[in-house]
C-alpha positions as CSV (number, residue, x, y, z in Angstrom):
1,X,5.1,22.1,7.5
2,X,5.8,24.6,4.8
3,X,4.9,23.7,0.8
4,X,5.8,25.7,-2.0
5,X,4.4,25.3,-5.5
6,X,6.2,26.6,-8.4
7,X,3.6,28.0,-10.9
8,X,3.6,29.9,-14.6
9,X,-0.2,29.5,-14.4
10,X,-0.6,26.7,-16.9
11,X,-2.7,24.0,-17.0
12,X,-0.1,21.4,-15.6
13,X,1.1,23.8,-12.8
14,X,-2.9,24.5,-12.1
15,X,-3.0,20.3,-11.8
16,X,-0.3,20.9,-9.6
17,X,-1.9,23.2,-6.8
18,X,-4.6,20.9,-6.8
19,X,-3.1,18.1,-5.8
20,X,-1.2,20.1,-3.5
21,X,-4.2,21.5,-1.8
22,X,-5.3,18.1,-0.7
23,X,-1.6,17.2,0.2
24,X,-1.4,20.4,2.4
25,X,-4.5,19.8,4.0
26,X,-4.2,16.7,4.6
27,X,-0.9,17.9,6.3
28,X,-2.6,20.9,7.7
29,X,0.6,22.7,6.1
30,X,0.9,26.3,5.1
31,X,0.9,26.4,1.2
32,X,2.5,29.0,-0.8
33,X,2.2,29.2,-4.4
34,X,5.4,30.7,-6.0
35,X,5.8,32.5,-9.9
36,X,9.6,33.2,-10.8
37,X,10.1,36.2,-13.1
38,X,12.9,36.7,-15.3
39,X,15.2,39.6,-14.1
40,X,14.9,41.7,-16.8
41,X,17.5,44.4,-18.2
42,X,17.6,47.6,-20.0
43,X,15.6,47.3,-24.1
44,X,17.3,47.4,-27.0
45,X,16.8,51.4,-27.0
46,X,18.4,51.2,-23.4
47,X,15.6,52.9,-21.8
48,X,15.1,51.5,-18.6
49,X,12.8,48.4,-18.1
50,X,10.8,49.2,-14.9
51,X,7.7,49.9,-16.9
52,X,7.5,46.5,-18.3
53,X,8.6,45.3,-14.9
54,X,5.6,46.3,-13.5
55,X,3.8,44.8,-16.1
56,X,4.9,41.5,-15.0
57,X,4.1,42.3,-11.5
58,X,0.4,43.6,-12.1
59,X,-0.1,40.3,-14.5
60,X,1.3,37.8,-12.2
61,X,-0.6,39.2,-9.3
62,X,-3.9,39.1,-11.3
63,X,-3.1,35.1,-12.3
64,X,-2.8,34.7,-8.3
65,X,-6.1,36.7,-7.5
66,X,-7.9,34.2,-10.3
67,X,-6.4,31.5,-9.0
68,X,-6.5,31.8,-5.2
69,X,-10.3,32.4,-5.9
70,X,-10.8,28.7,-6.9
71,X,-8.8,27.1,-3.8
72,X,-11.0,26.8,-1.0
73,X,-8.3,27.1,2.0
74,X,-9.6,25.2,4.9
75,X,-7.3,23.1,6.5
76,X,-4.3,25.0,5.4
77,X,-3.0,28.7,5.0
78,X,-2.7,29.6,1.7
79,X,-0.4,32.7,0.4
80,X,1.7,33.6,-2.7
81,X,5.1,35.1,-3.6
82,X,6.6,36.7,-6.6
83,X,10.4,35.8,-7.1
84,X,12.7,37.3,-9.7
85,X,15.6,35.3,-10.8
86,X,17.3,33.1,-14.0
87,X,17.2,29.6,-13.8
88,X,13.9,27.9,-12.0
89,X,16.1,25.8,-9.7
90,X,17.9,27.9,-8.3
91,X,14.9,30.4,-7.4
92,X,13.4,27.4,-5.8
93,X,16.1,26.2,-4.0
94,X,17.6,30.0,-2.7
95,X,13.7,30.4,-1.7
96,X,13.6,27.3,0.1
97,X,16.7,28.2,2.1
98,X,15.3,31.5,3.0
99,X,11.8,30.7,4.2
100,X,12.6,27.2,5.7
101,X,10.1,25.4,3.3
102,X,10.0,21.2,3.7
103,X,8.9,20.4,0.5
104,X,8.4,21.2,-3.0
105,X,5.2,20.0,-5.3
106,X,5.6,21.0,-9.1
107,X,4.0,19.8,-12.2
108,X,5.1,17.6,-14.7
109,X,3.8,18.4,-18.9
110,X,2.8,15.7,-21.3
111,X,2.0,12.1,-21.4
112,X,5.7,10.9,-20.6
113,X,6.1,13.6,-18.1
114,X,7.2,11.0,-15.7
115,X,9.5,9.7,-18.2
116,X,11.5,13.4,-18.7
117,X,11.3,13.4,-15.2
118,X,14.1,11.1,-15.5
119,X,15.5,11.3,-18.4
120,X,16.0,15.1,-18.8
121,X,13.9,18.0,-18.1
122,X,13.9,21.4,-16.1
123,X,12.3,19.1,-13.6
124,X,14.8,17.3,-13.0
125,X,17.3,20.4,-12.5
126,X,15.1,21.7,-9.8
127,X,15.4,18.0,-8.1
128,X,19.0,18.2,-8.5
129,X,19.2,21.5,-7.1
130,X,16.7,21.1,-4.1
131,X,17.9,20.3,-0.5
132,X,14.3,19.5,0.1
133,X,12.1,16.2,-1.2
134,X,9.8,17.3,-4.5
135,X,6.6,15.6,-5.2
136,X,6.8,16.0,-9.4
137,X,2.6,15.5,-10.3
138,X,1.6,14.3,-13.7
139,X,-0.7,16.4,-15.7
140,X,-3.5,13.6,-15.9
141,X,-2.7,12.8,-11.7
142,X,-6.2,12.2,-10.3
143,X,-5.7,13.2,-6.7
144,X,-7.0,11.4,-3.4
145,X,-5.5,11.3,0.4
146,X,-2.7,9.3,0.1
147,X,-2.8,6.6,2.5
148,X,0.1,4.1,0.9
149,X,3.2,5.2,-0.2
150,X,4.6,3.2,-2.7
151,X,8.5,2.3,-2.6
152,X,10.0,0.3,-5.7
153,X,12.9,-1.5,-3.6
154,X,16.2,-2.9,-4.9
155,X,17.0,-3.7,-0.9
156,X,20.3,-2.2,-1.2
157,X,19.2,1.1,0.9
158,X,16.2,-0.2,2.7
159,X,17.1,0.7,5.8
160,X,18.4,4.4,5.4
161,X,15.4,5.1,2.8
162,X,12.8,3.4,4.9
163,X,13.6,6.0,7.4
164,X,13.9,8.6,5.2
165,X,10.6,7.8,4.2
166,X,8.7,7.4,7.9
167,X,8.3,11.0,8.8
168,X,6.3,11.5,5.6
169,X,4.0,8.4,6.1
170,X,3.6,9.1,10.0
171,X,2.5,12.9,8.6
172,X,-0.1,11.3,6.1
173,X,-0.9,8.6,8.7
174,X,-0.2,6.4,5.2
175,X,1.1,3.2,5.0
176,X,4.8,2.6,3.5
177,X,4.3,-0.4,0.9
178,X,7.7,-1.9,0.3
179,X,7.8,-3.8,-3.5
180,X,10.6,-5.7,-4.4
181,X,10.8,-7.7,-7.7
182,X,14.0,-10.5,-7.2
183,X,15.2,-12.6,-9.3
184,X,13.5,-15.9,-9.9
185,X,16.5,-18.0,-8.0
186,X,16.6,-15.7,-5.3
187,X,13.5,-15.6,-4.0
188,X,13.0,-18.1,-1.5
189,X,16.4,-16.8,0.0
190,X,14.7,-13.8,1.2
191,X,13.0,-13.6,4.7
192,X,10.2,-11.1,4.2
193,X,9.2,-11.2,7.9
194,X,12.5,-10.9,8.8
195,X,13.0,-7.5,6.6
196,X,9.7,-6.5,7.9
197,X,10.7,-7.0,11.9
198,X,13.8,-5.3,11.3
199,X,12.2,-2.0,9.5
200,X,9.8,-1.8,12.0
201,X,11.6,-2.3,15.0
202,X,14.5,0.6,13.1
203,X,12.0,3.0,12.4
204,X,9.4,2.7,15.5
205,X,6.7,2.3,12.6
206,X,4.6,-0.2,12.5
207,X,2.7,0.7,9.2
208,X,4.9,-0.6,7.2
209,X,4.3,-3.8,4.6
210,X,6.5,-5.6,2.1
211,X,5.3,-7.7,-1.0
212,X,7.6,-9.9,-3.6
213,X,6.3,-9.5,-7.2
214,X,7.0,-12.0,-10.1
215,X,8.5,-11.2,-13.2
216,X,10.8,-11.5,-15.5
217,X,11.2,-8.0,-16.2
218,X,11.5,-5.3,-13.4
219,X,10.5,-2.5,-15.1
220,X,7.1,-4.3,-16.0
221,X,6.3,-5.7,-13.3
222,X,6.7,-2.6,-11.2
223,X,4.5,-0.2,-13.4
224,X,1.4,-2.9,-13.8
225,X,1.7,-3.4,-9.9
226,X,1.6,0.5,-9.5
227,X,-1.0,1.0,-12.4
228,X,-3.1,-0.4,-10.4
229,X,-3.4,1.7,-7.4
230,X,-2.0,-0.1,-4.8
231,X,-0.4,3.5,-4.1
232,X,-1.2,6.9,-4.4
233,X,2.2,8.1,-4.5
234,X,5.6,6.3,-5.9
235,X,9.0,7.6,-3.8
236,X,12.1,7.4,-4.8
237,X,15.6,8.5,-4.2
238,X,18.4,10.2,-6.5
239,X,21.2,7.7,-6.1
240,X,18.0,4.8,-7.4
241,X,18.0,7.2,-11.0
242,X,19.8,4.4,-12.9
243,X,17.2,2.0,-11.3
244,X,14.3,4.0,-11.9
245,X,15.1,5.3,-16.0
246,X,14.4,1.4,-16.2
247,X,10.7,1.8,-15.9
248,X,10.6,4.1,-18.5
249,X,12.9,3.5,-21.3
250,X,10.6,0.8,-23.0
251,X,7.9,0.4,-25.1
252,X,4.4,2.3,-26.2
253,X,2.8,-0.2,-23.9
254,X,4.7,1.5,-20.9
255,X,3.7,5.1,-21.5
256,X,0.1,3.8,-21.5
257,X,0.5,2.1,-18.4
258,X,2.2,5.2,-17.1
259,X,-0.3,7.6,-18.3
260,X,0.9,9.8,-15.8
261,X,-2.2,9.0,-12.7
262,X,1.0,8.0,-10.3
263,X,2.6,11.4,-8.7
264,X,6.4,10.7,-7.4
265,X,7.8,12.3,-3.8
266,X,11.3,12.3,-5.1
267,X,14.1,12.8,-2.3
268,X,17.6,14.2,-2.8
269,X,20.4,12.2,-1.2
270,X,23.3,13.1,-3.2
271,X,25.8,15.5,-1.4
């Protein structure tokens, strides 16, 4: 498996590698850490631009030699490229098609990162953009193996999304932890073992669990049950958007709840 992690060497991008270390190792993936430079033009006196060019290049390439001296590589390969391009997405995504990378692991700023994640950020035009799954990590992400994958299910794509999710989990040896919050009325109507036999016996993957939560309100119920850690890692996919912006259009309370420890593996299914 080949990672690539989209760096400007800040501190949230720096939280991102280090998750990404233990990802990749635990993966025993080749890791490359990826800066985008902007193409730049002629100055304003129209003398040519190659000596600030190389600027760039000789400051970038001093960032990696800092950086790459603090990851300890064992486990994984570790390497770095220098892209030049305008707009972060589609760098990412034209490097992804060249260099057959599976997945992409960025960084997320500030205490609702998760929230912009969502709602509107560069983040979520490189997820738009990307024919591969993204992992987006908080800046405050404390990172451990994962060994559950958290999946906040309306039931409406469980099948197709439960094996979209398998390959990952049977990679991480993790469990895939199904949570559903239903309506009060509905509940009894719903025959757990029956979803479970059927998942399993679909995907060949037996690690895989499903739980019904109580509560009035999705969005709530959801981030307490994820606040505390019964996963390492929240997926989700693009068409559940609408779904998801529920958990994090609501109060002060929320953003506390959500202070950014829960990383999301975010995969594309839009055409």
């Amino acid at each position: 498996m080949k990672i690539i992690v989209p760096t400007d060497f800040s501190d949230c991008s720096k939280i991102a590698i280090r998750f990404a270390e233990g990802f990749a190792r635990q993966l025993q993936a080749e890791l490359i850490l990826l800066h985008v430079l902007p193409n730049v033009g002629p100055t304003i006196a129209r003398q040519p631009s190659d000596h600030f060019k190389q600027e760039l290049l000789e400051w970038a390439e001093k960032q990696f030699s800092a950086l790459e001296a603090e990851i300890t590589a064992d486990g994984f390969t570790l390497s770095h490229q220098i892209a030049h391009g305008a707009g972060v997405e589609k760098v990412v995504e034209s490097f992804v098609q060249e260099h057959a990378i599976d997945m992409v692991i960025m960084g997320s700023r500030g205490a609702s990162g998760l929230k912009k994640v969502l709602l509107g950020s560069n983040t979520v035009d490189v997820i738009n953009h990307c024919s591969v799954p993204v992992v987006v990590v908080p800046d405050h992400a404390i990172s451990t193996p994962i060994t559950h994958l958290l999946y906040a299910s309306d039931l409406k794509n469980l099948g197709e999304e439960a094996e979209a999710l398998v390959p990952y989990a049977r990679l991480l040896q993790a469990t895939i932890k199904i949570i559903h919050v239903p309506p009060m009325e509905y509940k009894e109507h719903i025959d757990t073992e029956k979803l479970l036999l059927t998942q399993r016996q679909k995907t060949n993957y037996q690690a895989i669990e499903i739980e019904l939560l109580e509560g009035e309100d999705v969005a709530t119920t959801i981030e307490q049950y994820a606040a505390a850690s019964h996963g390492e890692i929240l997926a989700m996919f693009t068409h559940q958007t609408s779904f998801l912006e529920q958990l994090f259009r609501h109060s002060i309370t929320r953003e506390i709840v959500w202070h950014n420890q829960i990383p999301l593996l975010v995969i594309n299914t839009q055409e």
